[in-house]
N, C-alpha and C positions, 0 to 999 in steps of 0.2 A: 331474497335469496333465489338464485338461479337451479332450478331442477335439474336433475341427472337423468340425460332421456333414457340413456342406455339402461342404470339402474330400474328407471319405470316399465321399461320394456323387459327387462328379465322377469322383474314381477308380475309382470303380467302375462307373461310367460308361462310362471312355473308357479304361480301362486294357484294350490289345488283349491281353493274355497272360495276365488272370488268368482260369485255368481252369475255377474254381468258374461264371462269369459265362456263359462258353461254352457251359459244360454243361447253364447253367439254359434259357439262350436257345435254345437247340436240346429243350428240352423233356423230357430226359434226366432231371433231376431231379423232375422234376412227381409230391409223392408219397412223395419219396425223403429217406432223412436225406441229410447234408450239410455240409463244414465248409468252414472259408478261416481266412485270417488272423483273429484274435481283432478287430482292429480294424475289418474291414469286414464281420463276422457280424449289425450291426445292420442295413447299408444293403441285404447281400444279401435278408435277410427282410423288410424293406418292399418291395422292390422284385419278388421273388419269392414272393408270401405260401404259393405250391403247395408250396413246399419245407421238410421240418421241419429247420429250421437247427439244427446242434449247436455251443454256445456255446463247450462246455466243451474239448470233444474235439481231438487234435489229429491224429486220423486214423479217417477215415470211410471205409468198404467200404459197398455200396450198387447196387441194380442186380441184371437177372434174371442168375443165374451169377456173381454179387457183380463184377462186371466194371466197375463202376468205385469207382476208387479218389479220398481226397480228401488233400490232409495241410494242416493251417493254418498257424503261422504260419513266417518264414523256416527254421530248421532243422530243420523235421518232417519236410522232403527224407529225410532220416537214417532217424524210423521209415518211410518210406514205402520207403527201399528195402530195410530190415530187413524190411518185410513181405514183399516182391515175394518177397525171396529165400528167403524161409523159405516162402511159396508152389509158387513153382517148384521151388529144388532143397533143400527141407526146410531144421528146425528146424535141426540141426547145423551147417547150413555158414552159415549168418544169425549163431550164437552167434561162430559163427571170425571172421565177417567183424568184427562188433560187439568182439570181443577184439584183434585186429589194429587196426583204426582207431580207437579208443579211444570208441567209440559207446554213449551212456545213453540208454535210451531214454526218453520223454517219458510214463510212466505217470500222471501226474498233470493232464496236459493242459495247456491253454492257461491255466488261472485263474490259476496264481503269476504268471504271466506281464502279464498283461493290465494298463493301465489304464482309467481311468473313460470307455470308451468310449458307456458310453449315458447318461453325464451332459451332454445335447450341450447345444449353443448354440440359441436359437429365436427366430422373429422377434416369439412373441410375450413385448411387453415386459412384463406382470404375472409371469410365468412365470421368464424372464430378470432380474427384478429381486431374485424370493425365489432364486434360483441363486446370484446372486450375495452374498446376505445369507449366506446358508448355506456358504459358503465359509470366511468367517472367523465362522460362530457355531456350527459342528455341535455344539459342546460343550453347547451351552443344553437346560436339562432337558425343557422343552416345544417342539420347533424347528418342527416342523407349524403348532400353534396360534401363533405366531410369525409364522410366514411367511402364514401365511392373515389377519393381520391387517395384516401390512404392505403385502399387497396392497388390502385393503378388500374382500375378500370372505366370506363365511361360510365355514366352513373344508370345508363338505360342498361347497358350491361351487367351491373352491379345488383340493379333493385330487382331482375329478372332472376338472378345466381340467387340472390338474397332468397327470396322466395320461393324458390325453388327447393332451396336447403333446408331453412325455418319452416315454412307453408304460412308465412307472413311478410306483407311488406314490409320494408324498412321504417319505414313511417310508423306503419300499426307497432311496429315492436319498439322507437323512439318512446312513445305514448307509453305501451306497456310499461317500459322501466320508469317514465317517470312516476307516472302511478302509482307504482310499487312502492318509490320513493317517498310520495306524497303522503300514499297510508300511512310509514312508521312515524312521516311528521306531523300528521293529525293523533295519529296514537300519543307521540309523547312529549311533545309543545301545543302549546293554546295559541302561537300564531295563529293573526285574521287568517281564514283562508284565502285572502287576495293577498298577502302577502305568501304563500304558500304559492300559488299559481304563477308568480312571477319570479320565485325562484326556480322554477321547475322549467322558465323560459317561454309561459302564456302569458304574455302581454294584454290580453283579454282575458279576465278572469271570467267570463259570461260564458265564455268557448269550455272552459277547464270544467265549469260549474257542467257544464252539459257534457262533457267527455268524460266525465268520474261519472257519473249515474249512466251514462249509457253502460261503460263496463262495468260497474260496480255494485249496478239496481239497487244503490245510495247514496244519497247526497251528502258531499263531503259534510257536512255538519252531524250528518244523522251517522254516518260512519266513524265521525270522534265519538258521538254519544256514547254507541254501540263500543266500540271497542279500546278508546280514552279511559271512559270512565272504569272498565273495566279492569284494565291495567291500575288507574288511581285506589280501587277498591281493595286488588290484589294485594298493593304495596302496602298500602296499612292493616292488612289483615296479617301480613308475612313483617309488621313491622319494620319496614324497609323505606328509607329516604327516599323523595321522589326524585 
């Protein structure tokens, strides 16, 4: 699902309790890494460009005396106060607390997590029109040279606009959707994942196998586990057909 930049940006706007926002405004940040919810890590960094925003992360330390603390998205509450307490009253009593309240911590970050938040919407219509081609063609072997012709631009021309618009190449954003794609068919088919790869239009599945963990920080098998099984779980729990 494609994110609503404008919407993340009024949020981020006018949302009076998101902390990341307060901290930048007060000039706290200027400098500093940084994190929030995975969804508004794009509009923080346009809006703040002093700040090196961490994409990935889903808890940021930061500040002279590391004194301030960040956690992104809704249950990173968990690591952030696994950190506090293994700050103040050591490792030991962090692992008790994490054994008692049944607490995993978020070693892998926000990526499994995320969707196509910087595939946003633009008001420019050239830009919006190949977004929206690419949606139902990421399969096509050439999707670049594709889209730079449905525009009517030259494709050096095209991938410069592109990026300019997005703050992605063409390319990177190709990738991105199929990604996207690939997650809900590791989520809810047990296709091989080399057949997954070659629908997706990688003919090298050894290429896909390394371009899902580079964005993903997991590997498509460990990302069915993670979030496959989870779905299989839900459905016979809610008694639901798979």
């Amino acid at each position: 699902m494609i994110a609503d930049r404008r919407r993340i940006e009024v949020l981020l706007r006018d949302h009076p309790i998101l902390g990341a926002r307060l901290m930048a405004q007060a000039g706290l940040l200027d400098g500093e890494p940084a994190t929030t919810h995975w969804a508004f890590c794009d509009a923080l960094a346009e809006r703040f460009p002093q700040i090196r925003v961490q994409y990935q992360r889903s808890l940021v330390v930061a500040g002279e005396g590391q004194r301030l603390v960040m956690a992104g998205g809704g249950t990173s509450w968990q690591d952030l106060a696994l950190y506090l307490v293994a700050r103040f009253a050591g490792v030991d009593a962090a692992i008790q607390l994490a054994r008692v309240n049944l607490i995993d911590w978020h070693h892998v970050g926000q990526q499994p997590f995320a969707r196509l938040a910087a595939s946003r919407q633009t008001d420019d219509a050239l830009i919006a029109r190949a977004q929206v081609w690419v949606a139902t063609h990421y399969q096509e072997p050439a999707p670049v040279a594709a889209m730079a012709q449905l525009t009517g631009l030259s494709e050096r021309a095209f991938v410069r606009r592109f990026k300019q618009v997005t703050g992605m190449s063409p390319l990177a954003y190709v990738h991105a959707v199929r990604i996207e794609e690939a997650k809900q068919m590791l989520e809810a088919t047990r296709l091989p994942v080399e057949a997954i790869a070659e629908e997706f239009g990688y003919e090298d599945a050894s290429f896909f196998l390394r371009l899902f963990k580079r964005e993903v920080r997991l590997t498509p098998s460990r990302y069915r586990r993670k979030f496959g099984d989870l779905r299989d779980v839900l459905r016979e729990a809610a008694g639901m057909r798979a």
